[in-house]
C-alpha positions as CSV (number, residue, x, y, z in Angstrom):
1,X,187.1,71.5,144.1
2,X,183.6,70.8,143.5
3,X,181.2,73.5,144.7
4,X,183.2,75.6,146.2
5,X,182.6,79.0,146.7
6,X,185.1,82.0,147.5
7,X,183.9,85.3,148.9
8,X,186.0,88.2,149.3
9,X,184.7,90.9,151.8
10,X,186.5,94.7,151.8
11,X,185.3,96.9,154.6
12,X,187.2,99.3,157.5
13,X,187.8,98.3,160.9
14,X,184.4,98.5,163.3
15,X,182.0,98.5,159.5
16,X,181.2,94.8,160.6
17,X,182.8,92.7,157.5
18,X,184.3,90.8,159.7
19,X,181.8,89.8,161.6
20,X,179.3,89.3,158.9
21,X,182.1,86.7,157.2
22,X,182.1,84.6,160.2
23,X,178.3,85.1,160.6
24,X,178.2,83.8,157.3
25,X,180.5,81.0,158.0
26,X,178.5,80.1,161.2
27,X,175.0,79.8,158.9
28,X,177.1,77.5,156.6
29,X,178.2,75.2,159.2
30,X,175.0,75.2,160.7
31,X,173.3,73.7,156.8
32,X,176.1,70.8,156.7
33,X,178.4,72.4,154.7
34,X,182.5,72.8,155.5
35,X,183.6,76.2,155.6
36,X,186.4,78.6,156.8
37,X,186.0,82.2,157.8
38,X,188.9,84.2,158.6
39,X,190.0,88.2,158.3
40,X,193.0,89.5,157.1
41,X,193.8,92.9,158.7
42,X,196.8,95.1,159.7
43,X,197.7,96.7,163.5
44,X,193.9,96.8,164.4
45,X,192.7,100.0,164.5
46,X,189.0,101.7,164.0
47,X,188.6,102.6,160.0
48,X,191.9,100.7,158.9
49,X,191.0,98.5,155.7
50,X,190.9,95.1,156.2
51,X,189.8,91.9,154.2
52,X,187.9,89.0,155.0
53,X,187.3,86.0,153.6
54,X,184.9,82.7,153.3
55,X,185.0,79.7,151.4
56,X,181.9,77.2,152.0
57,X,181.5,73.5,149.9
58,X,179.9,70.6,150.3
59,X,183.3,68.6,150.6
60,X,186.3,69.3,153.1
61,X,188.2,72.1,152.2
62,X,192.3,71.4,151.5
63,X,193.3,75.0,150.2
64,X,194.8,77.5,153.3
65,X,195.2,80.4,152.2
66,X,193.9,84.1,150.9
67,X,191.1,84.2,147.9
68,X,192.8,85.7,144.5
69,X,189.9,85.1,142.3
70,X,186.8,84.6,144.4
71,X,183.3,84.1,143.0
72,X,181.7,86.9,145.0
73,X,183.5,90.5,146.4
74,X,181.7,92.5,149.1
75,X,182.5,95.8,149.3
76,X,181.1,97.4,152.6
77,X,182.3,100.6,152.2
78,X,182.4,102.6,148.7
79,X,185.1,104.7,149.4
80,X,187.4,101.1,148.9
81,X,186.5,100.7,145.2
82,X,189.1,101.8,143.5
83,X,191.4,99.2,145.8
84,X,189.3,96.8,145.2
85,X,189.1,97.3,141.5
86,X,192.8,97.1,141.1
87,X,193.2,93.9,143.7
88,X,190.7,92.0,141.3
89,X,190.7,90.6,138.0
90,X,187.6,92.9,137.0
């Protein structure tokens, strides 16, 4: 798909990746572009790990599901590394 770009977010549970995925998602929209925001998370519970995820393009997005191999990881807190080393490519 042309320009399309995946972001995977690590953080815990009240860190706010979450929130800034949709934020981010919200700012997209809001320039004309198509865009999906969504988390990915456990029993919800303060300090769990969870993952979030964006994908924003300038075309309709077709693909539903999770982002193996996205262009861009955040990591918002340092102590999930090591998980996020071994759940990527890199």
């Amino acid at each position: 798909m042309d320009n399309l770009v995946e972001i995977r977010w690590h953080g815990r549970g009240g860190q706010g990746a979450k929130t800034a995925s949709l934020l981010l998602a919200d700012a997209a929209f809001n320039t004309g572009k198509y865009i999906q925001g969504f988390p990915e998370y456990g029993p919800e519970r303060m300090g769990a790990p969870i993952t979030a995820y964006n994908r924003i393009s300038d075309n309709p997005i077709t693909i539903h599901s999770n982002i193996y191999e996205p262009d861009y990881v955040v990591v918002v807190d340092d102590t999930l590394l090591e998980s996020v080393r071994s759940y990527s490519r890199t």
